[in-house]
C-alpha positions in Angstrom: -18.2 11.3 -42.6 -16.3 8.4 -40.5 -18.1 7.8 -36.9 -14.6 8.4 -35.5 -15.0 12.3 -36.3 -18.2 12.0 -34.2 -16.7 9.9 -31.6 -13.7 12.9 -31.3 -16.2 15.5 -31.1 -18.1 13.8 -28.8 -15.5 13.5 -26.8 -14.1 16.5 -26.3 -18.1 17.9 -25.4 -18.0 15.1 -22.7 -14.7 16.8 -21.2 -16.1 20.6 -21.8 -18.1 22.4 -18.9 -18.6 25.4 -21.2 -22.2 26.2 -22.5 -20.8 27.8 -25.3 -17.8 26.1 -26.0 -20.2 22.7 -26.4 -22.2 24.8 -28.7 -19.2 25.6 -30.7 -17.6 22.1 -30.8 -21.5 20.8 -31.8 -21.5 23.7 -34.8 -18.0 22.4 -36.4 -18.9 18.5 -36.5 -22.6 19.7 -38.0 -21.0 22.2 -40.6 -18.6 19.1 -41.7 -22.1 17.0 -42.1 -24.1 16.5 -45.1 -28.1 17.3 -44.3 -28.7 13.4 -43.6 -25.7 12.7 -41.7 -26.3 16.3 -39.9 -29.9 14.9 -38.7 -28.3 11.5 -37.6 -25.9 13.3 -36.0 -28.2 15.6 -34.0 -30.6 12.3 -32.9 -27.1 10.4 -31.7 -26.0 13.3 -29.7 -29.3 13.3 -27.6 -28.9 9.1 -27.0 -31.3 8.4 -30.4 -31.7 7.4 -33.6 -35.0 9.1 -34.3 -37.2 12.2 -33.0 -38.0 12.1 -29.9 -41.3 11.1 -30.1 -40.6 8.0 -31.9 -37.6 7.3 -29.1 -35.1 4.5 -29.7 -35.7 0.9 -28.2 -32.7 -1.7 -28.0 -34.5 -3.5 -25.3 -30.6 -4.9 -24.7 -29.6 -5.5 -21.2 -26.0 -4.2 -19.0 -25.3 -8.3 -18.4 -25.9 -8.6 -22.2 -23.5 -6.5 -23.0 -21.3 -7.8 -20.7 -21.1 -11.0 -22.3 -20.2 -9.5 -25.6 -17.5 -7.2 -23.7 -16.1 -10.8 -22.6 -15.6 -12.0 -26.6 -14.5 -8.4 -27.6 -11.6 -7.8 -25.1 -11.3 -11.3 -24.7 -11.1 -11.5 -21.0 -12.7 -13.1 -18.3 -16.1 -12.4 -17.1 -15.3 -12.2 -13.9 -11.9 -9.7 -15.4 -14.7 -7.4 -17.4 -17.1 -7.4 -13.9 -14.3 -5.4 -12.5 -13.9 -3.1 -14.5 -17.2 -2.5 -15.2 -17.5 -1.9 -10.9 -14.1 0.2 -11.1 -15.0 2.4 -13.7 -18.7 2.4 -13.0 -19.3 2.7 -17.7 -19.7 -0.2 -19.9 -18.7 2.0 -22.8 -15.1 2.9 -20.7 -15.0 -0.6 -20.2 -15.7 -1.4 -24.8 -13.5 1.3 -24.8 -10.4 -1.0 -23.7 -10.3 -2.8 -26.4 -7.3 -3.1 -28.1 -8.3 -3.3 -32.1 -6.9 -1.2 -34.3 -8.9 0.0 -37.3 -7.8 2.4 -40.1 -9.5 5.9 -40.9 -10.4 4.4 -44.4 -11.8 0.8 -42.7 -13.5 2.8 -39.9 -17.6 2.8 -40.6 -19.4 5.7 -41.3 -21.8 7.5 -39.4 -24.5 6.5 -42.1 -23.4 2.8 -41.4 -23.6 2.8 -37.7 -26.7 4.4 -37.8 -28.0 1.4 -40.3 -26.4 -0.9 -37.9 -27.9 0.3 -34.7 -31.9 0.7 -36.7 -31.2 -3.2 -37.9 -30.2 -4.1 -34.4 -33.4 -2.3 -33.0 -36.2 -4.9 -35.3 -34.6 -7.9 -33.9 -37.2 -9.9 -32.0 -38.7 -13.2 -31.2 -36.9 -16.3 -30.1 -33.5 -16.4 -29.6 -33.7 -12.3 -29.9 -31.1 -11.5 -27.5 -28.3 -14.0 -28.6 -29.1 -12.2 -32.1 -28.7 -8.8 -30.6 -25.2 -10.1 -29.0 -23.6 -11.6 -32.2 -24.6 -8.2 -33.5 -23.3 -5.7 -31.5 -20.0 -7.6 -30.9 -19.3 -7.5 -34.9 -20.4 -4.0 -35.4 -17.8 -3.0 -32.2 -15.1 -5.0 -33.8 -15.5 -2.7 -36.9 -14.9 0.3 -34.6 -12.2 1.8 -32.7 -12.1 2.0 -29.2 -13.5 5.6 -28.8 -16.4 4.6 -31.5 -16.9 1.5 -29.3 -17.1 3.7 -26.2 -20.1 6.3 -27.7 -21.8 3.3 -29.8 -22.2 1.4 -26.3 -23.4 3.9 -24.4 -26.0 4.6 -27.0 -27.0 1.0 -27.1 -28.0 1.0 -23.1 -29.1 4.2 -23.1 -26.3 6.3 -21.2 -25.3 7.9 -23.8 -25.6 11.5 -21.3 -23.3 14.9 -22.8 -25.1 17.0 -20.7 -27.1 18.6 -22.8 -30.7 18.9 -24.6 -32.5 20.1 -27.4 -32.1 23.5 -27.0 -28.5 23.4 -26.6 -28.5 21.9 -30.3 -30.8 24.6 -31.7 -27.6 27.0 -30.6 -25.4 24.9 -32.3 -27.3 25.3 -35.3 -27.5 29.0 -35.5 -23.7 29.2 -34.8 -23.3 26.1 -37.5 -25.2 29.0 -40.2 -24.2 32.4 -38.6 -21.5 31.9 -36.0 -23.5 33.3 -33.5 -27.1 32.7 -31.8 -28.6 35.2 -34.5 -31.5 33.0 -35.9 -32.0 31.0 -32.6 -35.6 32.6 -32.5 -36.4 31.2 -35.8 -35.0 28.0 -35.8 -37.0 27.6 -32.1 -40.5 28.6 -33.7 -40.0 25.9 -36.1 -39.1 23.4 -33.7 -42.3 24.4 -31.6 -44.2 23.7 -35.0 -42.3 20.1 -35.7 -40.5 18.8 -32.9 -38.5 16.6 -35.4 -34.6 17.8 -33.7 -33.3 15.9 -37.1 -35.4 17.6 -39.7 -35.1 21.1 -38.6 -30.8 20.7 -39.4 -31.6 19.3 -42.3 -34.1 21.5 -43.8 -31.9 24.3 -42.6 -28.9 22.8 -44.3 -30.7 22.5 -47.4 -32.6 25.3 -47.5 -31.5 27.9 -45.0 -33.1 29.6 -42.9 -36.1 30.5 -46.1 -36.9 27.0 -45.4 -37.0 26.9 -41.7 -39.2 29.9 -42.0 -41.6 27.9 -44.3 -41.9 24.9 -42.0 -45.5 24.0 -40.7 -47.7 21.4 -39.6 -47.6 17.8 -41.0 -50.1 15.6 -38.9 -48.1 12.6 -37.9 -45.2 15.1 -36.5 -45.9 16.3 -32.9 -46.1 20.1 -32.1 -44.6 21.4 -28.9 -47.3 22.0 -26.8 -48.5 25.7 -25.2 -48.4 25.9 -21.4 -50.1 27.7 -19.0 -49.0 30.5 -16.3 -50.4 30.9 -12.9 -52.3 33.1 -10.8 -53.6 32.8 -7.7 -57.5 34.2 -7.9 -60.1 35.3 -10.3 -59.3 39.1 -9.7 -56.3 38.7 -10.8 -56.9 36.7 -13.9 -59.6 39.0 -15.4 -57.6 41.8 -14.3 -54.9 40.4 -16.6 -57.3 39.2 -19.4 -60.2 41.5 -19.6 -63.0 39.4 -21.0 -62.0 36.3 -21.7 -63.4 32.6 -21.7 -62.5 29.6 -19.1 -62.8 26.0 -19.7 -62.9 22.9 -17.3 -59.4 21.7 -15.6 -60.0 17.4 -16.1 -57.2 15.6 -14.0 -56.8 13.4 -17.2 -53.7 13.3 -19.6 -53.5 15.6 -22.4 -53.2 14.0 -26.0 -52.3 16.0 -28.8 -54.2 14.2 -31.7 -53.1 13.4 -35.2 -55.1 12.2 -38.2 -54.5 11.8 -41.5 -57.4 9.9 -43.7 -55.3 10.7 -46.9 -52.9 8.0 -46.5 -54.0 4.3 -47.8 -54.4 2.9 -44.5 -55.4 6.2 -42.1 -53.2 6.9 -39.8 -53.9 8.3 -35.9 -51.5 9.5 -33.5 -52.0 10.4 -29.3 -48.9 12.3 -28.6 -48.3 13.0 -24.7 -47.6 16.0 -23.0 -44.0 15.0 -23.3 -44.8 14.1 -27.1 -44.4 10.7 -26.6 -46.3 8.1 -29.5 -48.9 6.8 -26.9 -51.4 5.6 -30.6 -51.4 2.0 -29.4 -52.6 2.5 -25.9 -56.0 3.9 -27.0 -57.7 1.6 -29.5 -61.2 2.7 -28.2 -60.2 6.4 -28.8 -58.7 5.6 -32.0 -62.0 4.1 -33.5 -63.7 6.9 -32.3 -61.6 10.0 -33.7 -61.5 8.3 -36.7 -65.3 8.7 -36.9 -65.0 12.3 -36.7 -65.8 14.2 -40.8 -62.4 15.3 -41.2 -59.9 14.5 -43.9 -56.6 15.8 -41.6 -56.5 17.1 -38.4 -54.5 18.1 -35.4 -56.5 19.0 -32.4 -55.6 18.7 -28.5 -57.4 17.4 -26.4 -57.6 15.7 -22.1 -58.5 11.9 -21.9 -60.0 10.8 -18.8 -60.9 7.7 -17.4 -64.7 7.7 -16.0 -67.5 5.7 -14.0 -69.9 3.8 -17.0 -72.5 3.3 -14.8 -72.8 6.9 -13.1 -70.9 8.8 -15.5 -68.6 10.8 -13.2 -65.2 11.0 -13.7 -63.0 8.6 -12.1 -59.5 10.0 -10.2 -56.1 10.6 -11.8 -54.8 7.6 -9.8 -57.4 5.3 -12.2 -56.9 7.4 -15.1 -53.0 6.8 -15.1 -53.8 3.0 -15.5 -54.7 3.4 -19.0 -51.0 4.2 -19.7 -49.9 0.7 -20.6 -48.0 -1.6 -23.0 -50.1 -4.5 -21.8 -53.4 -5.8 -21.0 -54.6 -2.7 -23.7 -58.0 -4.4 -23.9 -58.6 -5.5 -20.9 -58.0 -2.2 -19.3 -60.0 -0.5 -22.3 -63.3 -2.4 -20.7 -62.0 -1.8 -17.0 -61.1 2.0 -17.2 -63.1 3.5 -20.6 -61.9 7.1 -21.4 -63.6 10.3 -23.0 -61.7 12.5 -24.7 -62.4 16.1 -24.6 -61.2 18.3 -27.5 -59.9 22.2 -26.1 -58.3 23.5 -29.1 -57.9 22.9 -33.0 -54.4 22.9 -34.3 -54.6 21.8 -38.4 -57.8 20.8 -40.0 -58.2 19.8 -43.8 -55.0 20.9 -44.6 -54.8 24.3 -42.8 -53.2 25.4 -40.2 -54.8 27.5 -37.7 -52.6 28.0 -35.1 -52.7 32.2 -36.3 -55.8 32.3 -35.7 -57.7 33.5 -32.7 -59.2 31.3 -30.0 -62.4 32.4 -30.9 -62.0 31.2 -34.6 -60.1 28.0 -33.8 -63.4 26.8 -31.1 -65.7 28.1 -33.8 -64.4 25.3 -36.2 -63.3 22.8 -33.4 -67.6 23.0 -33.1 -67.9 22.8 -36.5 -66.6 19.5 -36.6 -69.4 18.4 -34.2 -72.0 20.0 -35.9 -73.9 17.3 -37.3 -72.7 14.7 -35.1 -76.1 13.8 -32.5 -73.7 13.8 -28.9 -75.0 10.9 -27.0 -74.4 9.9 -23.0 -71.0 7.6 -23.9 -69.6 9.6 -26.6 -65.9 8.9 -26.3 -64.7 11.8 -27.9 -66.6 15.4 -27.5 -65.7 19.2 -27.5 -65.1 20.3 -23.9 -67.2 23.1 -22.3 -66.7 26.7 -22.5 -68.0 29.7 -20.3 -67.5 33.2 -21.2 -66.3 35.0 -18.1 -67.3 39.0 -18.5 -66.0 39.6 -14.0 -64.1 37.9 -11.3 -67.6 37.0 -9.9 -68.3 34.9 -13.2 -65.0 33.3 -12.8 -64.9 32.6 -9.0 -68.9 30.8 -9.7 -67.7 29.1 -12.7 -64.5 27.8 -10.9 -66.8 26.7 -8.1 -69.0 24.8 -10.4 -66.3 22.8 -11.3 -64.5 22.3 -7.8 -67.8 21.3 -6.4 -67.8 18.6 -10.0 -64.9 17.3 -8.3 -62.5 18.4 -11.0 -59.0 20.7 -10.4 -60.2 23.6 -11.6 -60.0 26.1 -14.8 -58.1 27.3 -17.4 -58.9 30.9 -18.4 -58.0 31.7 -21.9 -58.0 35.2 -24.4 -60.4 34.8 -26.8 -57.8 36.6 -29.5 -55.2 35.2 -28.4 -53.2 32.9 -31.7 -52.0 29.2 -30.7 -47.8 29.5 -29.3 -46.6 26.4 -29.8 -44.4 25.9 -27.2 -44.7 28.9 -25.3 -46.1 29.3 -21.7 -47.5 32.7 -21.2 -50.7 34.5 -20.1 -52.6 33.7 -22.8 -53.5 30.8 -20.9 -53.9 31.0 -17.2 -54.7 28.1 -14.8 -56.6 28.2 -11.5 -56.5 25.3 -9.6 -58.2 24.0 -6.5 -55.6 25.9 -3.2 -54.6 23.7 -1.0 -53.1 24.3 2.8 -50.1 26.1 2.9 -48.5 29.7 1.3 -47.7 27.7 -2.2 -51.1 27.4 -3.9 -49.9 24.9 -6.8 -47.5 22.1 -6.9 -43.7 22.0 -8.2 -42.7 19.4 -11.2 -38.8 18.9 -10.2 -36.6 16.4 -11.5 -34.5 13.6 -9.2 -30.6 14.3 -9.4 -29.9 11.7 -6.9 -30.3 10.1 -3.5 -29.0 9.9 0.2 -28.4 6.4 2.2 -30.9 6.2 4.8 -30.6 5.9 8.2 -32.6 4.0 11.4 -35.2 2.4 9.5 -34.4 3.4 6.2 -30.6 2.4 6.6 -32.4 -1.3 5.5 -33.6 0.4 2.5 -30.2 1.8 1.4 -32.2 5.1 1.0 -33.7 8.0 3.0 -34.0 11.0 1.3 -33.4 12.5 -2.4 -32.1 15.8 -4.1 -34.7 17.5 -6.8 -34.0 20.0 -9.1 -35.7 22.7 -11.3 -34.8 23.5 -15.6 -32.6 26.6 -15.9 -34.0 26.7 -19.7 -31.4 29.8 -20.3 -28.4 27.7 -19.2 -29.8 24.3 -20.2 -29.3 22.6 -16.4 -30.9 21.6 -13.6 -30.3 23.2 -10.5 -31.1 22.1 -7.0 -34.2 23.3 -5.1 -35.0 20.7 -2.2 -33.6 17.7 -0.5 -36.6 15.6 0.3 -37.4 12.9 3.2 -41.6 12.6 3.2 -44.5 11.4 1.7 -43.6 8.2 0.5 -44.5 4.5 2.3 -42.0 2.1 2.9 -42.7 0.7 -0.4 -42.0 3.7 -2.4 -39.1 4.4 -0.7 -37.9 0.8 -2.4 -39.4 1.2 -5.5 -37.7 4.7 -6.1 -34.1 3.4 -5.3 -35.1 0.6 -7.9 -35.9 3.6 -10.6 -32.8 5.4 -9.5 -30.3 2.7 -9.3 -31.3 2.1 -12.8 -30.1 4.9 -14.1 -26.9 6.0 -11.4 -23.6 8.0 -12.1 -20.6 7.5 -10.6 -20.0 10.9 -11.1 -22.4 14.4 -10.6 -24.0 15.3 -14.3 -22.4 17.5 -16.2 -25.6 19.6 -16.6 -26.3 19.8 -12.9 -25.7 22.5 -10.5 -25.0 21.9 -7.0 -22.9 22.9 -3.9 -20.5 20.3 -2.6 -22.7 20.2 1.0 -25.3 19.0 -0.9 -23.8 16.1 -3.0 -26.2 13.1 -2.6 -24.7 9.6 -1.8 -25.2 8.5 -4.9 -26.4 10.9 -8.6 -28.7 9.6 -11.4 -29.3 10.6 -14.9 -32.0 13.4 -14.3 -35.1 12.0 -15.9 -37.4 11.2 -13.2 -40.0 13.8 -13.2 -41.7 14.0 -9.8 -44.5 16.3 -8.4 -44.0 17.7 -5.1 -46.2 19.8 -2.7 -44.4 22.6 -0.5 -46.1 25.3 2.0 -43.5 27.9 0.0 -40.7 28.9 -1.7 -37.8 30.9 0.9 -34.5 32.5 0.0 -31.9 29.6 0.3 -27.7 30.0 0.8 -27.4 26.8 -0.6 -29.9 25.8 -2.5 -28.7 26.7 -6.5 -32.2 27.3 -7.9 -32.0 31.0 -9.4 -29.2 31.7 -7.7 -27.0 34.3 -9.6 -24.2 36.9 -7.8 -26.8 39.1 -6.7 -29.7 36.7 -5.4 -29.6 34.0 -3.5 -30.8 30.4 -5.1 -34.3 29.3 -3.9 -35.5 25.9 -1.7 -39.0 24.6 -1.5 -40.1 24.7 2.5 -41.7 21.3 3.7 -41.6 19.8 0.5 -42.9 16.0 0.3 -43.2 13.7 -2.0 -47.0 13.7 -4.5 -46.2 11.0 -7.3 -44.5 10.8 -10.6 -45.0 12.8 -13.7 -44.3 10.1 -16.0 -46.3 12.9 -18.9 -43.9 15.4 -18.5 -39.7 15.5 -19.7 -37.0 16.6 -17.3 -37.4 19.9 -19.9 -40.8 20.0 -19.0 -40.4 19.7 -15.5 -40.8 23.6 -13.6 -38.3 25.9 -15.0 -36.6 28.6 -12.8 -38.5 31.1 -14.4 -41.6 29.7 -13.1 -40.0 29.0 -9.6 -39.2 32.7 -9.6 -42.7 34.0 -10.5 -44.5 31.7 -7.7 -41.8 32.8 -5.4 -43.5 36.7 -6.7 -46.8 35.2 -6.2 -46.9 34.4 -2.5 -46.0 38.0 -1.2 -48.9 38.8 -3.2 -51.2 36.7 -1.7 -49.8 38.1 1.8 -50.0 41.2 0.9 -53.9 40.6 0.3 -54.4 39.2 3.1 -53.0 41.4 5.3 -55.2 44.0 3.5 -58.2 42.3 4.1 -57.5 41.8 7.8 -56.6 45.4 8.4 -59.8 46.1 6.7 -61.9 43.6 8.5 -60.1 45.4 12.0 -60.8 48.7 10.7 -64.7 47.7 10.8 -64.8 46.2 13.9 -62.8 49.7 15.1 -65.6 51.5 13.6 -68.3 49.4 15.3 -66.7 49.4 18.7 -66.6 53.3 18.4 -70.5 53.2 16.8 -71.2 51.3 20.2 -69.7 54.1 22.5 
């Protein structure tokens, strides 16, 4: 297949608001595929050349390209600088160019692709200059619509508006012509977030072979998420017996080893499943002390004090998340690793078996291992929780610890990749206001400040939620506090990086709303609100009965650089926290109509 036919298609998805019609258009260029060029195909549409978790690196700058922009249209810098300002899109600007290739001289999409992984090793002196005579020969062997898609990819802004899950449609209609094995080809993905091999196994194989897929350690699963309630009553209510386990403000790692291989292999995947192996030496030589052959395991790292032994806070913690100064920080900031549930061990997978079974051989593991005071990797506490009472003491234990709280778990309950539902329920530390946890929402752009922040060029910004169902973000606060002066630079720095000229395609918002400038939504942000109201402009859940939703008092908590914008708080969850607080006041006015009801009585006692 030519890259042309990709270059069309992609196109015309660029030009499409449709959910389904993108679907559609994705399902014809895929059918016309072979497997490999299917999976290349699939990575290129989302802005890569690999899985996810491996991402793509060009480390090429917008003035690099600029130069090579000057040699291919053979214009003036200064010429190509204003167009590039007009049209706000190098790859509008690469798409100007005025060669003319035939269908038959046109690469294919295999050769691009070999192109743009060659152009990704080039390093070391003179690397950029390398990169430049590069890219400008492998755009004058396009046409200017390939030119336009292989640019954007090459900076990153390669944006169609839509993610993963839109492709997992396109798949099912690509096999079925409808969304008839969505389900399937979802569960597999869950299993091996590989977007690439799923389209090719199912193009090989069909959907027998989709249904066959499993672990292989070295490929990230997606991991299972947690739901909320607000107290213990409620939880054991919900679970019956059931067993709860420390809350560590750490970062969860999803580990992979693999011993078979020549030269064993180890893997820390992020919450985001992001290949964070080389940030962790210290925890690398300690898993790989651990009797095991193969295993996937999850697990929270956290930084902590080596003198005392206390943990240290999320703020330190974070610091270990580096490219640079590994060592250094390894000495400054030493983590332990605490292991909550067993995935894959010795070549079995175990994710069908009950939580009960899967600690039973997590332990196992540890059985003849003597744990000592630093012991960098350890199996994480457990407490079986028969009442509320047990809960609400255990949960104590570990607020008083200093720690966020608990995670409350079935003890039947099978490992759901991917899933968030009550077979895991969280109970975190309540802070003031209605809204007893935080919101993860994702930045869709910001407004131009005014008085002291007019010198900033920034003075408030527009978050959104994930409408998973509709594959979109929709907006659900417009937010001016809790950040210094500093961050207030530092955010327009992260935002101008990544600015539109134009609102995302796979954003929904009301015109009143339209921030003074809109970003790529990838910035994953936590925010703290006192609740969630009704809102008649906000587009948050909004359908034609119900009105969308809007955080009240939200500021500003940090980033979530862990999570994805598809990780970020989904409508669904918006909707169910929105369910949560009326609970919480209907409690209480319970318990203060009970508590008036006894002082009634006592009054009437007294008389």
């Amino acid at each position: 297949m030519k890259f042309i036919e990709v270059a069309k298609a992609f196109d015309e998805i660029e030009q499409e608001s449709s959910r389904l019609k993108i679907t559609q258009l994705l399902s014809e260029l895929l059918k016309k595929a072979t497997p490999n060029q299917a999976a290349i195909i699939s990575y290129m549409s989302l802005g890569e050349l690999h899985p996810s978790y491996i991402g793509t690196k060009f480390n090429f700058a917008e003035k690099s390209m600029l130069k090579v922009l000057v040699k291919l249209l053979d214009k003036s810098e200064e010429t190509i600088r204003k167009h590039a300002s007009k049209l706000g899109d190098l790859g509008l600007v690469a798409q100007k160019t005025e060669i003319d290739i035939s269908y038959e001289n046109e690469l294919s999409v295999t050769q691009v692709a070999k192109e743009l992984k060659e152009l990704e090793t080039i390093s070391g002196e003179g690397a950029v200059e390398r990169k430049e005579k590069k890219i400008l020969n492998l755009l004058k062997n396009l046409n200017a619509l390939s030119a336009k898609y292989v640019s954007r990819i090459i900076l990153g802004k390669l944006r169609l508006g839509f993610s993963d899950m839109t492709l997992l449609d396109a798949f099912s209609w690509m096999q079925k012509g409808d969304k008839s094995i969505r389900k399937e080809l979802e569960e597999a993905y869950n299993v091996s977030a590989d977007i690439g091999h799923i389209i090719k196994v199912l193009k090989e194989e069909g959907l027998e072979g989709i249904k066959k897929i499993d672990i292989m350690p070295g490929t990230p699963l997606r991991p299972a998420a947690a739901e909320r309630l607000s107290d213990a009553k409620s939880i054991v209510q919900k679970l019956g017996e059931c067993i709860a386990q420390p809350k560590l403000d750490g970062f969860r790692l999803q580990v992979h080893i693999n011993k078979k291989k020549t030269v064993p292999e180890v893997h820390f995947f992020s919450r985001n499943l992001q290949d964070m192996s080389e940030m962790f030496p210290d925890l690398k030589e300690a898993v790989l002390d651990l009797p095991v052959k193969t295993l996937v395991c999850e697990g929270e790292a956290i930084a902590y004090d080596i003198e005392t032994g206390t943990f240290l806070p999320f703020q330190e913690t974070v610091k270990r998340k580096r490219k640079y100064e590994i060592e250094k920080m390894a000495v400054e900031f030493p983590l332990k690793l605490y292991l909550f549930d067993l995935l894959y061990l010795n070549g079995e997978s175990f994710l069908q078996n009950t939580h009960k079974k899967r600690r039973r051989e997590l332990l196992n593991i540890f059985r003849n291992i003597k744990l000592k005071k630093q012991q960098k990797v350890l199996p994480i506490d457990e407490q079986k929780i028969e009442s509320a009472k047990d809960l609400e003491k255990y949960f104590n234990e570990n607020i008083t610890s200093g720690l966020e709280g608990v995670v409350v778990k079935k003890i039947d309950a099978v490992y759901q990749a991917g899933k968030r539902n009550f077979n895991w329920i969280k109970l975190k530390r309540q802070e003031s206001g209605e809204l007893k946890d935080t919101i993860d929402c994702v930045i869709l752009g910001y407004y131009s400040g005014k008085g002291k922040r007019a010198d900033f060029g920034i003075g408030a910004f527009l978050v959104g939620a994930f409408n998973k169902k509709e594959d979109r973000f929709e907006t659900v606060a417009k937010i001016g506090t809790g950040l210094s002066d500093e961050e207030w630079k530092e955010l327009k720095k992260k935002c101008d990086r990544i600015k539109m000229k134009n609102k995302p395609k796979n954003v929904e918002c009301v015109k009143e709303l339209y921030p003074s400038v809109w970003v790529i939504p990838e910035i994953v942000c936590e925010i703290r609100a006192d609740e969630i109201t009704l809102s008649p402009l906000h587009t948050a859940g909004e359908t034609k009965e119900h009105q969308g939703m809007a955080l009240r008092f939200p500021r500003f908590i940090g980033y979530r650089k862990d999570k994805s914008p598809e990780e970020s708080t989904t409508i669904k969850e918006l909707e169910k926290l929105y369910s949560l607080q009326f609970e919480d006041k209907k409690k209480k006015k319970t318990k203060k109509r009970t508590k008036n009801q006894k002082l009634d009585n006592f009054i009437i006692n007294i008389f």
